[in-house]
N, C-alpha and C positions, 0 to 999 in steps of 0.2 A: 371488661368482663360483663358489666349489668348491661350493654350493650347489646352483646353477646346475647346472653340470656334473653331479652327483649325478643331480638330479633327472632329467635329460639321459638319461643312462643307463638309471635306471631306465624311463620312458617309452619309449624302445627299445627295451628287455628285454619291457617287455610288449606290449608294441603290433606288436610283430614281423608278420608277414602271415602265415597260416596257411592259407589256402584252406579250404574245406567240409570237412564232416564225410565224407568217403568211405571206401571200402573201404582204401586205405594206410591214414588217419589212425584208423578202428576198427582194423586189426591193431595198428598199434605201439601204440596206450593199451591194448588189453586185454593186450598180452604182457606191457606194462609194470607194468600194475594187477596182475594175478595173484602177480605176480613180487614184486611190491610185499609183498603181505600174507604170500605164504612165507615172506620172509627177517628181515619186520618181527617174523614173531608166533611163529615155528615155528625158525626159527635163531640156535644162542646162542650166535654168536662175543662176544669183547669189540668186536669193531670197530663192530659192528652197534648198540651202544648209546649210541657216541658220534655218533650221527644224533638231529637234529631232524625226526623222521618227517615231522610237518606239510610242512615247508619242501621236505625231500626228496619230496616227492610234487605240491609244486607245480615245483621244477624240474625233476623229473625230466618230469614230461607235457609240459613244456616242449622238453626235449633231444628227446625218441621221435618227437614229432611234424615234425620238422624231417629223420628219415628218408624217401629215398628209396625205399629197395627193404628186402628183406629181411639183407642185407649188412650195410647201416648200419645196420637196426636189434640187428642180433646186436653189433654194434660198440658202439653206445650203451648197448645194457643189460649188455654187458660193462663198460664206462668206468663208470656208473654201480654195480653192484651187486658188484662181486669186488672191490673196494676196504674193504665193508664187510663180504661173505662170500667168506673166499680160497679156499674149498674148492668155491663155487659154480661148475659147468661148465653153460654157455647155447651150444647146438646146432643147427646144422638136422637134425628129427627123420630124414633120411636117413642120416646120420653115426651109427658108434654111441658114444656117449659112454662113458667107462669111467674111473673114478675108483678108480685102484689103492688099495688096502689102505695101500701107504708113504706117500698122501697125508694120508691122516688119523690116521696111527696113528705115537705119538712111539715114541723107539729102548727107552725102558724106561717101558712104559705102566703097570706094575704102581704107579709111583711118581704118578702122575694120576688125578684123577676123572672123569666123566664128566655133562659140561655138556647141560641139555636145557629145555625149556620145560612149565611145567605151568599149565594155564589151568583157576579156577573160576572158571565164567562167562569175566569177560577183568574186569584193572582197566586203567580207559583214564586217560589224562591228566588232572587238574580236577577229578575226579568222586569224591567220599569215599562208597563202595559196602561192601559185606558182599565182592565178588568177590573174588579176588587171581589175581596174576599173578604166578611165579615164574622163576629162571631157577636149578635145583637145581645145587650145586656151584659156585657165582657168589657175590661180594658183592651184598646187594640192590641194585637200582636206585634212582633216586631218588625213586620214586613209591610204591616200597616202604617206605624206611622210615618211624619215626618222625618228628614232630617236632624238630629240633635245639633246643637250649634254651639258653642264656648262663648259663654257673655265674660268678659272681663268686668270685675267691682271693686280691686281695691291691686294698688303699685306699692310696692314697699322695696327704695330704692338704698341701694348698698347694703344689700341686707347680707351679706357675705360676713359684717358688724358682727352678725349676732348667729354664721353658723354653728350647727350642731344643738342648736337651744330649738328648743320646743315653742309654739304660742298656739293661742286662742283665738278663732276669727269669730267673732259674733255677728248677726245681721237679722233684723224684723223683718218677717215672711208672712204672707196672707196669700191665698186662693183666691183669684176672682171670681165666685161663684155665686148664683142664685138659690143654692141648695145647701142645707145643712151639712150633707154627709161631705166626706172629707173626697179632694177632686187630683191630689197632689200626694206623692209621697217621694220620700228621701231613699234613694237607694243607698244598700249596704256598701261598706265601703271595696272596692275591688282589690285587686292585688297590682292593680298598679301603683304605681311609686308615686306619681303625682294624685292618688283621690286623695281627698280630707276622710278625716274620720270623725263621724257623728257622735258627740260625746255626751247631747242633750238624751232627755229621757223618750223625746217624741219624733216619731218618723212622717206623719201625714201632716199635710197643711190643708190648712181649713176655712172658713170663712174670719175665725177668730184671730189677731193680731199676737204672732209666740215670737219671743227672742230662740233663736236656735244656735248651738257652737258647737264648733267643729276643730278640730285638734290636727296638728302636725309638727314637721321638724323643719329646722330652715336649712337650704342645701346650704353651699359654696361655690355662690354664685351672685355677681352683681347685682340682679334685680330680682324679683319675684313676686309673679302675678296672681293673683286670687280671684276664683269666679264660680261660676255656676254652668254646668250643661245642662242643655233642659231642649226640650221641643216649642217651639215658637208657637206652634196651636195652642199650648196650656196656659192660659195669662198667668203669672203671679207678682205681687206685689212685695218688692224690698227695700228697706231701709234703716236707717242706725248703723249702717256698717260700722265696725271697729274690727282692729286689730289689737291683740297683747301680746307682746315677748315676755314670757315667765324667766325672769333672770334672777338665779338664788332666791328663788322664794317670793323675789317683788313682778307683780305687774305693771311694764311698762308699753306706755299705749303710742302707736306707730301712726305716725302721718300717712296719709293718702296723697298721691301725686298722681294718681292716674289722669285728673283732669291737665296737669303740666304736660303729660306725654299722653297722645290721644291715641299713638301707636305704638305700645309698650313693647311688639315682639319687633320693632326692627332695630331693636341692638340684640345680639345674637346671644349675648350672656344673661339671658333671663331665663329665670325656670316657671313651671309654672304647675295652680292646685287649683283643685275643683272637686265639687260635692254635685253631686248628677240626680235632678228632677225628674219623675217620670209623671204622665197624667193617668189617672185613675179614671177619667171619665167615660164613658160606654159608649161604645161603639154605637154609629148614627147606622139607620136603614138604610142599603140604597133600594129598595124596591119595597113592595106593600106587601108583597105574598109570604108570609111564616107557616112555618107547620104548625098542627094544631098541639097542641103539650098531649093529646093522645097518641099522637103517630109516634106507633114504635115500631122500628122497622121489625119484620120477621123474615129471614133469608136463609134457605138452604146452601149452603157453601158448598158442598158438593153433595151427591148421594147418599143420603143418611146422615148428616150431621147439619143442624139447624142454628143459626144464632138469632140470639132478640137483644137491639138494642136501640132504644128512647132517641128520637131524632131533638128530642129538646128537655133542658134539663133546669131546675130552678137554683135562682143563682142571688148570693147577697152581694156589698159590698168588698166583703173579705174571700167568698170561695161559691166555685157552681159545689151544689147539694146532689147526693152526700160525698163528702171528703172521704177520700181514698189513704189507702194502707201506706203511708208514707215510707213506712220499711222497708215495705217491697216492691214501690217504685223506686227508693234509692237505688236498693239493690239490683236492678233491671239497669238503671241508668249507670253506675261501675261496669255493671258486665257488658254494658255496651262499648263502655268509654274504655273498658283493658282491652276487650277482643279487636275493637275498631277505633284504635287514636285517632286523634282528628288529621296528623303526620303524616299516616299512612291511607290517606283518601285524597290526597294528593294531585298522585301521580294517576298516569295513564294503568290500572288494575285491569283489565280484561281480559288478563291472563286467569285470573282468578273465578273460578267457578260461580263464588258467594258473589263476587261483585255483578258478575252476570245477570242472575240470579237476581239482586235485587234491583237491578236499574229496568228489568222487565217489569217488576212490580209494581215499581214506580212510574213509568212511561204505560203500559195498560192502564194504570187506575185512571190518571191524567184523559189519558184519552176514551176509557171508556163511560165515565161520569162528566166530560164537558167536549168531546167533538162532538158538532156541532152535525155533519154530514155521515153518520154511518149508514143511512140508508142507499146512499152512493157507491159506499165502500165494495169492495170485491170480494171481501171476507165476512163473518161474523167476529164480532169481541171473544166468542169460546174459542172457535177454532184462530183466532191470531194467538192467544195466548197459549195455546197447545204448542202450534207450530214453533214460537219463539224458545220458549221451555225448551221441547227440542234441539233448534238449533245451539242454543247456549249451551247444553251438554256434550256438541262436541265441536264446540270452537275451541280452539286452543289460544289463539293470542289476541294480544288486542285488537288487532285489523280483521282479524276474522268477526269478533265480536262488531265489526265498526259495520261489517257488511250487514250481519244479521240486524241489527237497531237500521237499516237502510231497506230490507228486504223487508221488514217490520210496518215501515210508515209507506212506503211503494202500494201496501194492499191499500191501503184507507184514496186511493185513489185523490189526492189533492194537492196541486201543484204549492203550497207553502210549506209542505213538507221537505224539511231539509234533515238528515243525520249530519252530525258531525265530531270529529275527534281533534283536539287542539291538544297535538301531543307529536314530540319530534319523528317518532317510527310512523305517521301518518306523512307521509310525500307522496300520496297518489295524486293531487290538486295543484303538487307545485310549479307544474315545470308542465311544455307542450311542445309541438314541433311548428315550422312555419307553413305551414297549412290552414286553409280553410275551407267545410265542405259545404258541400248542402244538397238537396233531395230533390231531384225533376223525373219525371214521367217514374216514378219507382225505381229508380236507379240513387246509387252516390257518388256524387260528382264535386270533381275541385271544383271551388271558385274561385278560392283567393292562395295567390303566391307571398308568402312575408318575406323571402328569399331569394334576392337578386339574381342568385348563381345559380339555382333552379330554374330560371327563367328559359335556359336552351335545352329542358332535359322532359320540361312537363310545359302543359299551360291549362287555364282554367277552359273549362268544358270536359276535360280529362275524365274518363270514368274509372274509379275505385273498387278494381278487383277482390285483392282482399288485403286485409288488415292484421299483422302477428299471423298469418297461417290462416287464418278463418275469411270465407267470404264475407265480404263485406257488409254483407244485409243481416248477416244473423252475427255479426259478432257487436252492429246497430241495436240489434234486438237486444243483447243479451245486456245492453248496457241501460236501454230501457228498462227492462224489468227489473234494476234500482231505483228509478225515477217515479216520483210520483206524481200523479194530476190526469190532462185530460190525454187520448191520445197524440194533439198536435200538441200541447208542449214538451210531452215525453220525448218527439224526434226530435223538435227543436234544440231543446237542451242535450238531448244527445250527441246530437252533430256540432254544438260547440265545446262540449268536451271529450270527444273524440280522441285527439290526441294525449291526454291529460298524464300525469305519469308522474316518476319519480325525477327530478333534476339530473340530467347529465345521464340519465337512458335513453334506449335506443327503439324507435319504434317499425317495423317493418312492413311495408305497402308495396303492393302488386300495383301498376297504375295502366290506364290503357291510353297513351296518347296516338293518336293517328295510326288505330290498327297495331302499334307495336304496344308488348308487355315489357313495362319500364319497371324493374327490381331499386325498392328504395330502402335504405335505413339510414333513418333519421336521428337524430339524436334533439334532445329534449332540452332548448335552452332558451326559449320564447317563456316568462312565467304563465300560469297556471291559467285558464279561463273559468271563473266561475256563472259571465252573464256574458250576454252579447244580444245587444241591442241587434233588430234586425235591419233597422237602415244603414249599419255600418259599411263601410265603403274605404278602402287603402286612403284612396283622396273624397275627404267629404265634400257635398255637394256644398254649395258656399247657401246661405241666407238671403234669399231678397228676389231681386227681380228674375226670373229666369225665361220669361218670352214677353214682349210687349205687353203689358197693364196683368202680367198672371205672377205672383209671387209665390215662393215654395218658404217652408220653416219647418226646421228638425222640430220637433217637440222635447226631443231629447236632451238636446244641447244645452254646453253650459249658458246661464244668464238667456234664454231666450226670450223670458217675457221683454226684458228690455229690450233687446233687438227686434221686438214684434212692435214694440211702444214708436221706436225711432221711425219706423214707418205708417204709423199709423193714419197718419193725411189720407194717406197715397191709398193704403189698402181697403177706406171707404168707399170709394169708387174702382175698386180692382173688377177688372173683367171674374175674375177668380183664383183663389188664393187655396194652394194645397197644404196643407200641415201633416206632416209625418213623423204618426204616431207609433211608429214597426217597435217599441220599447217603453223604455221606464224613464219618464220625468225626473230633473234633479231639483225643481223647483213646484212652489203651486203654477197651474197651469188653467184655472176655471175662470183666472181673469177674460181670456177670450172667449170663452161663453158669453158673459155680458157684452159683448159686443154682436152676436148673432141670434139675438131675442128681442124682443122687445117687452115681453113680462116675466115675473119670477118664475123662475124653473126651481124643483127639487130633485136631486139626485135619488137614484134608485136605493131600496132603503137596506141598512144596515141594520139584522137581525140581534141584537146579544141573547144571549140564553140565560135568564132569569130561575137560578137552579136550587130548589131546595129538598130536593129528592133524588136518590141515585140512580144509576142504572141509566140514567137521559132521560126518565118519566115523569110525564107532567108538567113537561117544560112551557111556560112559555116567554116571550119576550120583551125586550125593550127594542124600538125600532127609531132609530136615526136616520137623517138624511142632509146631503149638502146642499144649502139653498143658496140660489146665484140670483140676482138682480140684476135688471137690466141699466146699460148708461146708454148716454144720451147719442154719441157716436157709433154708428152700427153700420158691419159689413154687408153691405149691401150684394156683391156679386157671388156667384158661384163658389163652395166652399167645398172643397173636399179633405178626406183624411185618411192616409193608410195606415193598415195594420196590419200586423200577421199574429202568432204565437208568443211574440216575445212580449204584447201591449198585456199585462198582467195587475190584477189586484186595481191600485191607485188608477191605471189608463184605462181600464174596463169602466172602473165607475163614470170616468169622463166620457169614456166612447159611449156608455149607456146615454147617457144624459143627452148625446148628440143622435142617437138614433132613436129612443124614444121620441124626441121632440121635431126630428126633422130636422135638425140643425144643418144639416150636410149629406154628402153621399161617402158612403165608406169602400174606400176598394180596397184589396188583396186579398186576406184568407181567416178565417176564425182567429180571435184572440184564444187566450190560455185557456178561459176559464175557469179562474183559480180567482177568489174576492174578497172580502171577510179580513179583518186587523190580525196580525200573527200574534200566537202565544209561544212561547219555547219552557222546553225541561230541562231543566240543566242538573243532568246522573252524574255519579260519581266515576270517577274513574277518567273525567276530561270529556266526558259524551253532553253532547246535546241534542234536541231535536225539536222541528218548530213544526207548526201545524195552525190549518185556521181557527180562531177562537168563537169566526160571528159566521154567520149564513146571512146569504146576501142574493134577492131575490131579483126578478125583474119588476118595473113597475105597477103592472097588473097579474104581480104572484107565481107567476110560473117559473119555470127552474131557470135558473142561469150555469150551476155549476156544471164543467166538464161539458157546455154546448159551450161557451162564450159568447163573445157577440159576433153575428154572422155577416159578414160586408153586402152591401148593395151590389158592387160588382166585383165576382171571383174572378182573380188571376192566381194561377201556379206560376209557377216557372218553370223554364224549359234547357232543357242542354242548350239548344242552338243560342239563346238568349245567353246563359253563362257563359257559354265561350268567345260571345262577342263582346261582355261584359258590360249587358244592359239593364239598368234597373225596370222591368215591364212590367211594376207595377207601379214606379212613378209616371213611364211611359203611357197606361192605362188610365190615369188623372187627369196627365194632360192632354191625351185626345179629347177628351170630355171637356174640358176645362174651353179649347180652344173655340169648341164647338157652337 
C-alpha cells in the first residue's frame, strides 16, 4: 500500500494540468532557464553545489510554470534560487536593485579568499573530457577529483572469534602540508554497513600528529579488513595502527597480518571497513584570467524582471561568505528529493512534460555559455530555446522528445553533434536493410548489394525512385534536417543511415534498374549503421604494392601503422605512395608525417574557450597544437591522400597539417568540417547529446568550420562509375601517381 501511495504522488506530481505553451508559460521557463545557468555555472557559493542540478531544473520548470502573473513568478524564483545563492537579488527591472557593499563583503576580509568559477571548455557530469571546471579558492567538487581508492591497514584474521563484539581501531594521522590550516578532513560516517564511525572529538587532519578512533561491530565472517578511502592526490601520513576488541569490559589488542597476506580480499570470506578521507585543499587555476570581486552580473531574464548576482564571492576555510538559510535549503532539497527520487530519473521519462522541460534547460544553458561556434549556427540561442519549449509541449512520448533534442542540436550546424536515447523504445538505429547508396550527378543510387539473392533483381548504378512512398531526394532531405554539421556531411551521414529502422521492419523502395520500376520491401536485419568510412568496399582493397614501385594504405584500417612500418624499406624510394583517408583512424596516425618533412611541423591550433563570464562574452583562449618531428628515413616520392565527407575531427587535423605544409596532393571532395574535442550532456531521462567544446582554426586564422579541407583534385562520382564498381577516386591518384 505505501507503494501505492508513492506511486500516487508521484503521478500527480507529474501529470499535474499545465495548459498550452503561451506567452505566461514562455516568460516563467525562460526567466527560469536563464537564471538557471547563471547561478548553476558562474556563482560559487557553497550552497549552490549541494544541488542536484538535473533534478533542480526538472522541478524547478515545474514550480515557474504554475505562475500566474509576474508576482508569483518573482516569488518562485526567489523560493527556488536565494536558498542556494543568498546574495542573489530577483527584481522587477522597474525597481532599482542595489546590493550594498556589507552584503558581500565579511568584517575582516583581508583574512578570506576570494571564490569564483573558471571554465575550460565546462566539465559536465559523466563525461571524462580534457575540459575542467573549477571553483578557485573552493575544495574541488566531486567531479573534480580523483579517483577515491581503498588502502588496506590492518588484517584481523578469524575474526568471526569475536562476532558481534564491538572494537576500537586507532591510528596516528598527519597532513602533509606546508600550511597551517587544516588540508584533510574525516567524513561523517555513511549509512553503509562497512564505514567506521569517528568516535574521536576531531574531524580535520592537520600538520599536527592526533591519534584518531574509530568504532564498529565485527561481522561473521573469516577475516576482516580495515583501511582508509582517500584520493591519492591528498598526502597523509599514518601510523600506530592498533586494533582493540572490547570484550566484557577488557580491552584486547588484535595482531596485524596484513603483512602475512599481501592480498587480503582473495579469500572471499573477508569483510571489509573504512573511514573515508576527503582533501580540503583549494582548487588549482587552470588559467590566469578571474573576474574582478566587482563583477556582478546584472541580467534582464526576460522583459521586466532583472537579477543581480556577484560572479565572485569571499570564501574561508570552513564556508564561501555569507552562509545561507540552512532551513530553507534543506527544505528545497526534500522537496526536491520527494517530488524527484533519484528511482524515478532512471528510466527513459520523456513522456513526462517536467522532464522535457528540464533537460531543455539543461542542454540550452550547456550550449549557450560554452559552444564554442554560434556564430556558425543557423539559429539564435532565443529563438532555439523558444522553438524547443514549443516542441516539448506537444511531444507526447519519449521518441518524440528524442527527435526534438535532434531537431535542437541540427540548428547549431556542427557535425559532433549527436542526440541520443539509450532506452529499449529507441530501435530506430538498430537494424538496416542490405543496401547501400550513394549520391552521383544529384541522383541516389545503389552502390553496394549486401544481398546475394538481390543480385538478379537490382545491381549497383540502380537509381532510387523512392523510399516508404516519398521520392527519394526529399525523404534524403528530411533526414538531413536531423543531422548536424556541414552540408556534405549532412548527405554523407544520410545516405549511410538511410535504411536505419526498427529490427525485423520493413522498408519500401521503388528502384530503377534498366529502365524497369523494381517494387522492393525489405525487411531490416543487417544491424544498425551509425559510421561508414568512405573507403569501404564488399572486398577491401588489400595494403601494399598495387602497380610497380606505387603503394596504396587504408588509413583507416586496423593496425596500419604497422603494416606501413613492414614496408617501410621499400616505400623510401616508392615512385608514389597513396594513403586513404575517405574516414576515421582506429590508431595514431602522425607517425607518417615524420616521414614526409624534414623539419617540425605543428598541427593547426586547437582553440579551448577560457570562460569566466556568461553568455560566450569575453571569451578568450587556450591554443594547442600537435607537433611532429621529423626522422631520419623520408618518403621521398609522390605522396597522395583521399578523402571525402566521412575524414572528420582527428583526419581533418592530419589532412590540415598535410595541406598546410605541402606534404602531399589531396584528391576527392571536402572533408566534414566538423574539429574541436567533443563534450557530451548527459539529461535525465536516458538523453544525451555531444557537441564541439574547442574551435579549431586553420593555420593562418581563417575559418575551417563547415568549409573543411578542400582536395587539390575534385572527383565526384558518377552513375557510370558506380555501376561498373570503380573507385574514381582511387583511380584519380593513380593516374597522377603513374605519371
Amino acid at each position: 500500500m505505501k507503494f501505492s501511495f508513492t506511486f500516487l504522488c508521484l503521478t500527480l506530481f507529474f501529470q499535474n494540468a499545465f495548459g498550452q505553451f503561451n506567452e505566461r508559460a514562455e516568460r516563467n521557463l525562460n526567466a527560469f532557464c536563464k537564471l538557471y545557468g547563471y547561478v548553476r555555472f558562474f556563482h560559487p557559493s557553497d550552497e549552490a553545489q549541494k544541488i542536484d542540478w538535473n533534478n533542480f531544473a526538472i522541478y524547478g520548470a515545474k514550480k515557474v510554470l504554475n505562475a500566474k502573473n509576474d508576482q508569483e513568478l518573482l516569488n518562485t524564483l526567489n523560493s527556488l534560487f536565494v536558498p542556494i545563492a543568498p546574495l542573489l537579488r530577483i527584481s522587477s527591472s522597474k525597481t532599482k536593485i542595489i546590493l550594498p557593499v556589507a552584503d558581500y563583503t565579511p568584517l575582516q576580509p583581508d583574512s578570506f579568499k576570494v571564490a569564483c568559477w573558471q571554465h575550460l571548455g565546462v566539465k559536465l557530469p559523466g563525461f571524462n573530457t580534457l575540459y575542467k571546471s573549477v571553483r578557485l579558492n573552493r575544495p574541488p567538487t566531486v567531479d573534480e577529483r580523483e579517483s577515491d581508492q581503498f588502502i588496506p591497514l590492518f588484517l584481523m584474521r578469524n575474526s568471526q572469534n569475536y562476532a558481534g563484539k564491538t572494537f576500537t581501531f586507532k591510528i596516528n594521522m598527519k597532513g602533509d602540508t606546508t600550511i597551517n590550516a587544516p588540508t584533510l578532513k574525516i567524513e561523517q560516517q555513511s549509512s553503509d554497513n562497512s564505514s567506521l564511525r569517528n568516535i574521536s572529538s576531531i574531524f580535520y587532519i592537520d600538520q599536527s600528529k592526533r591519534t584518531f578512533n574509530f568504532g564498529g561491530k565485527i561481522p561473521s565472517i573469516q577475516n576482516t579488513v580495515l583501511g582508509v578511502v582517500f584520493n591519492p592526490t591528498s598526502p597523509i601520513s599514518l601510523d600506530n595502527i592498533q586494533l582493540f576488541i572490547n570484550d566484557n569490559g577488557k580491552q584486547i589488542e588484535v595482531n596485524n597480518s596484513l603483512a602475512q597476506v599481501p592480498d587480503p580480499f582473495s579469500n572471499p570470506s573477508t569483510s571489509r571497513f573504512y573511514f573515508k578521507v576527503t582533501s580540503l585543499k583549494f582548487a588549482t587555476p587552470v588559467f590566469t584570467e578571474i573576474p574582478k570581486t566587482s563583477d556582478i552580473l546584472k541580467k534582464e531574464l526576460v522583459p521586466g524582471i532583472t537579477c543581480v548576482l556577484p560572479l565572485t564571492v569571499y570564501s574561508n576555510t570552513q564556508h564561501t561568505y555569507p552562509e545561507g538559510d540552512s532551513i530553507k535549503l534543506n527544505r528545497l532539497l526534500r522537496d526536491i528529493e520527494r517530488a524527484i527520487p533519484s528511482a524515478y530519473t532512471g528510466g527513459s521519462r520523456g513522456s513526462l512534460l517536467e522532464f522535457r522541460l528540464g533537460d531543455i534547460v539543461i542542454a540550452w544553458n550547456v550550449l549557450r555559455h560554452f559552444f564554442p561556434y554560434w556564430e556558425d549556427a543557423k539559429t539564435t540561442p532565443e529563438k532555439m530555446l523558444r522553438d524547443s519549449f514549443l516542441k516539448a509541449f506537444t511531444d507526447k512520448a519519449a521518441l518524440d522528445f528524442y527527435q526534438t533534442l535532434k531537431i535542437m542540436g541540427e540548428k547549431l550546424n556542427d557535425g559532433h553533434v549527436f542526440a541520443n536515447l539509450t532506452d529499449p523504445t529507441n530501435q530506430e538505429g538498430d537494424a538496416s536493410v542490405p543496401l547501400i547508396f550513394s549520391k552521383a550527378e544529384n541522383k541516389i543510387v545503389l552502390s553496394s548489394i549486401l544481398d546475394s539473392s538481390l543480385n538478379n533483381i537490382i545491381a549497383p548504378g540502380d537509381l532510387v525512385e523512392s523510399i516508404d512512398g516519398s521520392p527519394s531526394n526529399s525523404f534524403l532531405s528530411l533526414l538531413e534536417n536531423t543531422i548536424s554539421g556541414s552540408r556534405q556531411w549532412k548527405e554523407h551521414k544520410a545516405l549511410f543511415t538511410l535504411t536505419n529502422g526498427p529490427k525485423n521492419t520493413f522498408q519500401e523502395l521503388i528502384i530503377n534498374h534498366k529502365g524497369k520500376r523494381v517494387s522492393l520491401k525489405l525487411k531490416r536485419t543487417l544491424p544498425g549503421v551509425e559510421y561508414r568510412n568512405g573507403s569501404y568496399r564488399q572486398i577491401p582493397r588489400k595494403n601494399g604494392l598495387v602497380q610497380p614501385n606505387i603503394y596504396y594504405f587504408n588509413l583507416s584500417a586496423d593496425s596500419i601503422i604497422d603494416q606501413v612500418n613492414r614496408f617501410e624499406d621499400k616505400l623510401i624510394g616508392a615512385k608514389a605512395i597513396i594513403f586513404d583517408l575517405r574516414g576515421y583512424p582506429q590508431a595514431d596516425i602522425y607517425p607518417i608525417i615524420s616521414h614526409l618533412t624534414n623539419k617540425k611541423i605543428v598541427s593547426r591550433p586547437f582553440h579551448t574557450p577560457k570562460i569566466i563570464y556568461p553568455d560566450y562574452t569575453q571569451v578568450n583562449y587556450q591554443t594547442d597544437s600537435v607537433v611532429v618531428n621529423p626522422v631520419e628515413k623520408r618518403y621521398k616520392g609522390k605522396v597522395f591522400f583521399l578523402t571525402d565527407a566521412s575524414a572528420m575531427s582527428y583526419s581533418e587535423s592530419f589532412l590540415g597539417v598535410v595541406k598546410d605544409f605541402n606534404l602531399g596532393t589531396l584528391v576527392g571532395s571536402a572533408t566534414a568540417g566538423t574539429n574541436g574535442n567533443i563534450n557530451t550532456i548527459y539529461l535525465p531521462g536516458r538523453y544525451s547529446m555531444s557537441f564541439s567544446g574547442s574551435l579549431v582554426t586553420n593555420n593562418d586564422g581563417s575559418k575551417h568550420h563547415l568549409i573543411g579541407i578542400v582536395p587539390d583534385i575534385k572527383v565526384e562520382r558518377t552513375i557510370k562509375g558506380i555501376m561498373q564498381q570503380r573507385d574514381e577516386v582511387f583511380e584519380a591518384a593513380l593516374i597522377e601517381a603513374v605519371k
